[in-house]
Structures are given as structure tokens and as C-alpha cells.
PATORLO-136711 format. One record per residue: residue number from 1; residue in three letters; x, z, y of N, C-alpha, C, O in turn. Coordinates in steps of 0.2 Angstrom, whole numbers. Atoms other than C-alpha are relative to their C-alpha. Example, Ala and Ser with C-alpha at 12.3 -4.5 7.8 and 13.67 -1.06 7.14 Angstrom:
2
<rolo 1; ALA; <4; 0; -6>; <62; 39; -22>; <4; 0; 6>; <9; 3; 5>>
<rolo 2; SER; <-4; -1; -6>; <68; 36; -5>; <-4; 3; 5>; <-1; 4; 11>>
//
This chain:
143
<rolo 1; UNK; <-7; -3; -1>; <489; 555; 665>; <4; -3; -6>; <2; -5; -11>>
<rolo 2; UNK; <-2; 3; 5>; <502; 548; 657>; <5; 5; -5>; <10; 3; -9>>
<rolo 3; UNK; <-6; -3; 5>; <511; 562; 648>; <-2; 8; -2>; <-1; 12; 3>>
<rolo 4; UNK; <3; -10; 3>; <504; 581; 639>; <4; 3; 5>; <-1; 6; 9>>
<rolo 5; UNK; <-4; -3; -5>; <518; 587; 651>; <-6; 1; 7>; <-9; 7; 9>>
<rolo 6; UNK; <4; -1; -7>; <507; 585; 667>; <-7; 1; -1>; <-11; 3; 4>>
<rolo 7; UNK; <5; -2; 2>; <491; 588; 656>; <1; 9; 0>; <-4; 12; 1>>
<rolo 8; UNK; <-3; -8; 0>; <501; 608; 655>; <-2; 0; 6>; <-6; 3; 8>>
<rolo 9; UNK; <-2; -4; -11>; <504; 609; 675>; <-6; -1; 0>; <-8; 3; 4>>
<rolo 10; UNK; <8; 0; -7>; <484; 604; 680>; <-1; 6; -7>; <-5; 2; -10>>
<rolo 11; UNK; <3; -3; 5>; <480; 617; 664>; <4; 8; 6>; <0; 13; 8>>
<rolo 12; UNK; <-6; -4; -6>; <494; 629; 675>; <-3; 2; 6>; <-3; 7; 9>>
<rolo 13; UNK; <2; 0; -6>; <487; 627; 689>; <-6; 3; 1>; <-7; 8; 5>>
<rolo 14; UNK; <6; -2; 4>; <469; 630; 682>; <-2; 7; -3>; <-7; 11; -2>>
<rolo 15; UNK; <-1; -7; 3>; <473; 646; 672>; <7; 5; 1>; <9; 10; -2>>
<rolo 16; UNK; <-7; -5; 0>; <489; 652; 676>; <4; 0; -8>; <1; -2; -13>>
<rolo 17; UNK; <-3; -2; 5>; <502; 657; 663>; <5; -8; 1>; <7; -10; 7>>
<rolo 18; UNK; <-8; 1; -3>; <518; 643; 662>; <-4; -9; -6>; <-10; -10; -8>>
<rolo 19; UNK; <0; 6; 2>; <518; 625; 652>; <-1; 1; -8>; <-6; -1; -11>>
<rolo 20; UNK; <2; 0; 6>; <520; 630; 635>; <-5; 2; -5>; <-6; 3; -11>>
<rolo 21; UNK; <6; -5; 4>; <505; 639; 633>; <-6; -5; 0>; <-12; -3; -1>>
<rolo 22; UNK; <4; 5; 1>; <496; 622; 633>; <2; -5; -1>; <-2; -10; -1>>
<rolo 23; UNK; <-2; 5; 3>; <507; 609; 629>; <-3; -1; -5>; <-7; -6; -6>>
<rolo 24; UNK; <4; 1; 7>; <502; 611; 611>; <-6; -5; -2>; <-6; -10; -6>>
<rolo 25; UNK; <6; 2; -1>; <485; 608; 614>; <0; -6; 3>; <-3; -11; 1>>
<rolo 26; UNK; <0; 8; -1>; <487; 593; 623>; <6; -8; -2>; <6; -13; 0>>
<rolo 27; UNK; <-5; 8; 5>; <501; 584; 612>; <-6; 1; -6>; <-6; -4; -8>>
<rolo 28; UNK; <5; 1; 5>; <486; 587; 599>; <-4; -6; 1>; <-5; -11; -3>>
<rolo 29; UNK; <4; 5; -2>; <475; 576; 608>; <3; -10; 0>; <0; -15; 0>>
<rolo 30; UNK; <-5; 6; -1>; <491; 563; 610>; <1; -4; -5>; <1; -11; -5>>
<rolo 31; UNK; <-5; 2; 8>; <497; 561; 591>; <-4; -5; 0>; <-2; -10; -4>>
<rolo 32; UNK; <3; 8; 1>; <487; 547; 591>; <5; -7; 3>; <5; -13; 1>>
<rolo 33; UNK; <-2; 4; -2>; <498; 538; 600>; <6; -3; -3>; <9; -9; -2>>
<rolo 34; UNK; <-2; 4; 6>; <509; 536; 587>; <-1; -5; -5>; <3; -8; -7>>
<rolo 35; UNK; <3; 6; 4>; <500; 525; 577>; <-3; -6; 6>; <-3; -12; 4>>
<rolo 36; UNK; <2; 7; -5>; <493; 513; 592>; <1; 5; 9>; <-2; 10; 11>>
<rolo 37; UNK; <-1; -3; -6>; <502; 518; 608>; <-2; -6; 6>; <2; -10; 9>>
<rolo 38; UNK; <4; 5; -4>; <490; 508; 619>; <-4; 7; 2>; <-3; 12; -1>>
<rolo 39; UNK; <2; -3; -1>; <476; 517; 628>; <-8; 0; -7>; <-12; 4; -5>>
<rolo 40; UNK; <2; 1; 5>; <466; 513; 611>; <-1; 7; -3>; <-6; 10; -4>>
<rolo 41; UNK; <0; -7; 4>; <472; 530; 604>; <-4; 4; 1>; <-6; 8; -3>>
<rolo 42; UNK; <5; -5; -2>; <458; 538; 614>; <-6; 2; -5>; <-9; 7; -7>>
<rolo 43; UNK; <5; 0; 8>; <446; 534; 599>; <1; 4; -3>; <-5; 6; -6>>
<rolo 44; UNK; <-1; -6; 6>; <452; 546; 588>; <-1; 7; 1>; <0; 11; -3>>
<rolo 45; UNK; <-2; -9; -3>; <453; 563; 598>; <-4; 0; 9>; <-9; 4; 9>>
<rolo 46; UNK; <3; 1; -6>; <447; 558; 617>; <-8; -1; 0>; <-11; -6; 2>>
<rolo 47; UNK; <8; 2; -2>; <427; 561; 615>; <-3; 9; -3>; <0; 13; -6>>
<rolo 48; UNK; <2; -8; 1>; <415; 579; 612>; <4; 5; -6>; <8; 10; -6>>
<rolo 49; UNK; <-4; -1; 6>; <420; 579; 594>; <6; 2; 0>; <7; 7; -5>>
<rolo 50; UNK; <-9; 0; 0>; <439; 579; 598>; <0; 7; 2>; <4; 11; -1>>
<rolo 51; UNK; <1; -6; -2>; <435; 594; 607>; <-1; 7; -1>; <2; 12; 2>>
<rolo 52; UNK; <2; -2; 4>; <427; 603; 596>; <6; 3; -6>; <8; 9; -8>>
<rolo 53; UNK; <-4; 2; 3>; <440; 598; 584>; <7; 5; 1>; <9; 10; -2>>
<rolo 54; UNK; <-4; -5; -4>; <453; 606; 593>; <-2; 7; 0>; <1; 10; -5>>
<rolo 55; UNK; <3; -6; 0>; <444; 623; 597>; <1; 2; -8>; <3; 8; -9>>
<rolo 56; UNK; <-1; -2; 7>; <443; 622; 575>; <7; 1; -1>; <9; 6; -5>>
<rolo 57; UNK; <-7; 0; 2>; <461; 621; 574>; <4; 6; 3>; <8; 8; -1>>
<rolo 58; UNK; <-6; -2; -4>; <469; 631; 588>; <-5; 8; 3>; <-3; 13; 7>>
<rolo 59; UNK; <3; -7; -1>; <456; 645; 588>; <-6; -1; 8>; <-6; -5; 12>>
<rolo 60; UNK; <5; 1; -6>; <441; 648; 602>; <4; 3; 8>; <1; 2; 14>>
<rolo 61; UNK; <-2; -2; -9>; <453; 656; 617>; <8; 0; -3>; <9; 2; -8>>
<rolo 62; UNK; <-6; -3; 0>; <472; 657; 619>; <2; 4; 5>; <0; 3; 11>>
<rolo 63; UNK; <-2; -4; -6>; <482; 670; 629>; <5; -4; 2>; <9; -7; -2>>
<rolo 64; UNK; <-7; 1; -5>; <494; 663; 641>; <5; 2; 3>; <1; 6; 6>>
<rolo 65; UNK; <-8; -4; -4>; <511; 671; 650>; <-3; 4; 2>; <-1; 10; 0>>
<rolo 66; UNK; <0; -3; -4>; <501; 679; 661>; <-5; 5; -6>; <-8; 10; -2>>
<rolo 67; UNK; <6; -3; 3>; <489; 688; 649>; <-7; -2; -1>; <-11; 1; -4>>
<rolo 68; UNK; <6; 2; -1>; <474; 678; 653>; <-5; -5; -8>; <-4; -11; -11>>
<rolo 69; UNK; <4; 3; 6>; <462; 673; 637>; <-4; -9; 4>; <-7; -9; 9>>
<rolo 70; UNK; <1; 6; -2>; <459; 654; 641>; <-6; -3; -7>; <-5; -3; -13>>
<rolo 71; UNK; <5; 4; 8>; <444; 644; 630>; <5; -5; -1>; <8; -6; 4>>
<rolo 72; UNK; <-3; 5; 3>; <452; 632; 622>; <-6; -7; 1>; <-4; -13; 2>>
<rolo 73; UNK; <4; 7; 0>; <437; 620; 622>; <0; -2; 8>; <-1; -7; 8>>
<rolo 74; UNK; <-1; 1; -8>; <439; 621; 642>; <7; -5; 1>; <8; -10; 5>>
<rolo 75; UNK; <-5; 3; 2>; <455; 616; 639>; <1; -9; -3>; <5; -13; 0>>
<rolo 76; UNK; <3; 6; 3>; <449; 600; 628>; <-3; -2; 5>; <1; -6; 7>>
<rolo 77; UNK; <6; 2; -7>; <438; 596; 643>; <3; -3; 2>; <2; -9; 2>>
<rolo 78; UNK; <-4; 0; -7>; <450; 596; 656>; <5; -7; -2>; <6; -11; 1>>
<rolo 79; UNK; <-5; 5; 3>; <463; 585; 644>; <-5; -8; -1>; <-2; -13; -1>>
<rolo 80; UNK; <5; 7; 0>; <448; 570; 643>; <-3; 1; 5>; <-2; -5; 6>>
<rolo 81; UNK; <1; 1; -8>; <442; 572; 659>; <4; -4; 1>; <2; -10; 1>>
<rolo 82; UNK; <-7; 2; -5>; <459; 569; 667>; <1; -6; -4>; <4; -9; -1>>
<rolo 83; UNK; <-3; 4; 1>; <462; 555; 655>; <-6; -7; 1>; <-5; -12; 2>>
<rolo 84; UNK; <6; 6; 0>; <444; 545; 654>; <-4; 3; 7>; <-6; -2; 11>>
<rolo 85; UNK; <4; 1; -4>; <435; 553; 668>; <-6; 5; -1>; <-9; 8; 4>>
<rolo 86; UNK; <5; -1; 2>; <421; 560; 658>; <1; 3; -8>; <6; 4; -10>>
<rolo 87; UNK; <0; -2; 6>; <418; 566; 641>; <-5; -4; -3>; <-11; -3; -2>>
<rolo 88; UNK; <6; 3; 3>; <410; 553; 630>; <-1; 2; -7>; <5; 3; -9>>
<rolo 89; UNK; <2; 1; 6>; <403; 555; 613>; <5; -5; -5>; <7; -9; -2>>
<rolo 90; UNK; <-2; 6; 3>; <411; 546; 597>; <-3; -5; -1>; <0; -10; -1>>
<rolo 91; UNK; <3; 8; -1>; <397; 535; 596>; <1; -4; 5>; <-1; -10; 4>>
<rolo 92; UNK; <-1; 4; -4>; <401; 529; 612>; <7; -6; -1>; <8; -11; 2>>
<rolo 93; UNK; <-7; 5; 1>; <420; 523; 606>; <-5; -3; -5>; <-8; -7; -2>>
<rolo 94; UNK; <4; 3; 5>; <410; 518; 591>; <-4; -7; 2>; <-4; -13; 0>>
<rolo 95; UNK; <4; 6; -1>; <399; 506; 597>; <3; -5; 3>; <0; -10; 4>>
<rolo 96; UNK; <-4; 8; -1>; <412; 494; 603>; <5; 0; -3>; <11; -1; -2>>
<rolo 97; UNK; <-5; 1; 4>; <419; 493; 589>; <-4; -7; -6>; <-8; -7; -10>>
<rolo 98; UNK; <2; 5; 3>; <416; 476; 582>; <-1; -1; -3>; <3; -5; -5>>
<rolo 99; UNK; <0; 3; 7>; <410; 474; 564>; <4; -6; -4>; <3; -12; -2>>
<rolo 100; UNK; <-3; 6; 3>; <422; 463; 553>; <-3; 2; -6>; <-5; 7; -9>>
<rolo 101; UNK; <1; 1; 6>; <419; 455; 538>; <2; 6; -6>; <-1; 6; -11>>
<rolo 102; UNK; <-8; -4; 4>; <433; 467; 529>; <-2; 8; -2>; <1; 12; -6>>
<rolo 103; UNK; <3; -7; 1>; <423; 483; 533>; <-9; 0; -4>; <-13; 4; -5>>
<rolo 104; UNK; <7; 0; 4>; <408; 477; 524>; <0; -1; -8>; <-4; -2; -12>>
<rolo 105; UNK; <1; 0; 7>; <415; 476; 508>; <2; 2; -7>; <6; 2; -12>>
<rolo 106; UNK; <-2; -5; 6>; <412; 487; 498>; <-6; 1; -6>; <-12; -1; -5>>
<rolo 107; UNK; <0; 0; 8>; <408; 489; 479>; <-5; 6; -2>; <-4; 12; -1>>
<rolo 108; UNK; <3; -7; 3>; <394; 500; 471>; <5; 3; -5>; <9; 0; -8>>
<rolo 109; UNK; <-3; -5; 3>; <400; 515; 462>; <-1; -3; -7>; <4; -3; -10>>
<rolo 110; UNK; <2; 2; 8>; <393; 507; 445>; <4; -4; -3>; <7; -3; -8>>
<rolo 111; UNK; <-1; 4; 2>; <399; 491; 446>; <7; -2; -2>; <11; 1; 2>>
<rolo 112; UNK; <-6; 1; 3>; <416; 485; 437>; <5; -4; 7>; <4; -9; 10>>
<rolo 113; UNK; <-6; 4; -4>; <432; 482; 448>; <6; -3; -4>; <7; -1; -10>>
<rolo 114; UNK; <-6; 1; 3>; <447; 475; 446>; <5; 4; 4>; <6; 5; 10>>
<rolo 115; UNK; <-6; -6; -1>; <462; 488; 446>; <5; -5; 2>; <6; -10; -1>>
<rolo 116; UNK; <-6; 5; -1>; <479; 481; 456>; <4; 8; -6>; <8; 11; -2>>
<rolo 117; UNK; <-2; -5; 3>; <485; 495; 444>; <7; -4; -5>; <7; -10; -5>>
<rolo 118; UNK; <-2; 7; 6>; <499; 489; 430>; <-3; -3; -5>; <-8; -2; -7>>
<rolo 119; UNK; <4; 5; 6>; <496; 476; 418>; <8; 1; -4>; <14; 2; -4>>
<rolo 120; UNK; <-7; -1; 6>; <503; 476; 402>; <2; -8; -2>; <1; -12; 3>>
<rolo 121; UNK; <-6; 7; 0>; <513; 459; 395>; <-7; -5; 0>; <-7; -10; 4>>
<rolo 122; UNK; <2; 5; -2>; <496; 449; 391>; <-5; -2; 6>; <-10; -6; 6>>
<rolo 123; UNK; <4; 2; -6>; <490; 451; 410>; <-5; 6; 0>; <-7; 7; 5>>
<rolo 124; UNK; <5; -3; 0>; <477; 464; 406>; <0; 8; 4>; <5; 12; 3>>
<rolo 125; UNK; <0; -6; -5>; <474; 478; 417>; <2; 7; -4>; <-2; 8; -9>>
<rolo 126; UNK; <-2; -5; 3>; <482; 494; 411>; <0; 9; 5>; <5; 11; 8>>
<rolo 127; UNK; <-2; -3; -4>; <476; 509; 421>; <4; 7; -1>; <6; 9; -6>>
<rolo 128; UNK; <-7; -6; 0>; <487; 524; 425>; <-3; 5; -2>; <0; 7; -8>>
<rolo 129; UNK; <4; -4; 2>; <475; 537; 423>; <-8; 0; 1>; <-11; -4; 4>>
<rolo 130; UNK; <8; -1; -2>; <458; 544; 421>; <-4; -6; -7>; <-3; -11; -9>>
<rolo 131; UNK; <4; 2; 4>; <443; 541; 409>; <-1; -9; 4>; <-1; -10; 10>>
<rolo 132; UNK; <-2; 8; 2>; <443; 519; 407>; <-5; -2; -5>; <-7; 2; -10>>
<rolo 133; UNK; <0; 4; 7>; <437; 507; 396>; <-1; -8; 4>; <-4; -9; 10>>
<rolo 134; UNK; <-1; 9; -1>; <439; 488; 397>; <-7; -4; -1>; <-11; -1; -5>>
<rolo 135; UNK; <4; 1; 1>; <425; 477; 397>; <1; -8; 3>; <1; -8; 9>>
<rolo 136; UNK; <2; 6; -2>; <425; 457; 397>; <9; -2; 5>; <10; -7; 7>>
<rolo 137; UNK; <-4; 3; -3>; <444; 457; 405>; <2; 5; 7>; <7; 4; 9>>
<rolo 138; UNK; <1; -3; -7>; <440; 470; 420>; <1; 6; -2>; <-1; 6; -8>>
<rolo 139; UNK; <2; -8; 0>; <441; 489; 419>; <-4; 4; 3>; <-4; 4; 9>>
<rolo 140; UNK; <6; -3; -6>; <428; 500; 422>; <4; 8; -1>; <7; 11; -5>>
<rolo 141; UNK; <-3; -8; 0>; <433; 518; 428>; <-6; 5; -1>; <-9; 5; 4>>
<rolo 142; UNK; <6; -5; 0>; <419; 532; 424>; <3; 5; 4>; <9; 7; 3>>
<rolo 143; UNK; <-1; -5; -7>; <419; 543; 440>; <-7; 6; -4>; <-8; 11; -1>>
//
């Protein structure tokens, strides 16, 4: 579907009560699409998790117009259903997600980084806050 709006009307149609008692819930699922409005955004909210996720947020049943207690996780369902078909796991967006070089590099906790932090006039890393000490040029941060 292409719009939370007609995500309400089959939610309407399904439990009765009126549109606004389930828009919420599925511009939740949406807000993804602000940051990559592509069918991409599904990654982040479109799989069991997201679901779940939801129900944490918006509580385990809402009432709608008519009086009727609706699960919220049925709700979630219904809203990825109708947009993939099915409900996949995140490890299934996961797993096609191509390894790059850029997510591999990462730094033991021990070892000394260099701070993009300020420098003072002869170049030397000067950080902002937080337990420090300098060593060889580099600053080390004690976490």
C-alpha cells in the first residue's frame, strides 16, 4: 500500500471503529520513510520485531470508536502483511545486506585512538572532556 491512510481503512474494515484509531500505528511503521523514502525503509520496522516493537510502544490492545479492544500486534500484522506479503524476521532483511569494508572497522576498547576532538595551537589533540592522558602524540580515553 502506498499510504498509512489505506493501512486505517483495511484496519476499518477489519475491526470497525473509524481511521484515526489506527493511523498512529501505522504512520509508526512508516517514519522510516523519512530517512530513505524508497521501499528500503522496510528494514527497520517491516519484520516480527517491528511488531513486537509496536505492541512495546502503543500498549498490547487499543479501543477504537466503536468500543472494540483491538490487539495492537494484529494490527502490526496486518500493516506488513499488506505491504511485503508475509512477515519476515530481521535476520531476513539482514542477510542481504552486503558487508562493507567501513562496518568492519572497528577499534578495541584498549587500544589508543585518534580524537577528531579540538587541537590546541601545536596540533595536539586536546579532548573535551572525560578521564585522558596523552601518549606518544595520540590520546588515550579511560572508559
Amino acid at each position: 500500500m502506498a499510504h498509512c491512510y489505506y493501512h486505517a481503512l483495511s484496519s476499518v474494515r477489519k475491526w470497525g471503529g473509524n481511521v484515526e484509531d489506527y493511523l498512529p500505528l501505522h504512520q509508526w511503521f512508516d517514519q522510516s520513510k523519512a530517512i530513505l523514502a524508497d521501499p528500503r525503509h522496510r528494514a527497520l520496522r517491516h519484520h516480527a520485531e517491528g511488531i513486537f516493537m509496536l505492541e512495546t510502544l502503543f500498549g498490547a490492545t487499543i479501543v477504537n470508536a466503536d468500543g472494540r479492544s483491538v490487539p495492537v500486534r494484529l494490527v502490526g500484522e496486518q500493516h506488513v502483511r499488506e505491504d511485503l506479503g508475509s512477515i519476515p524476521s530481521f535476520a531476513d532483511w539482514a542477510r542481504l545486506i552486503t558487508p562493507q569494508a567501513w562496518m568492519l572497522r572497528g577499534h578495541r576498547l584498549d587500544e589508543s585512538v585518534e580524537l577528531s576532538g579540538d587541537r590546541a595551537a601545536g596540533g595536539e589533540v586536546v579532548p573535551s572532556s572525560g578521564p585522558s592522558s596523552s601518549v606518544g602524540g595520540r590520546s588515550r580515553i579511560a572508559i
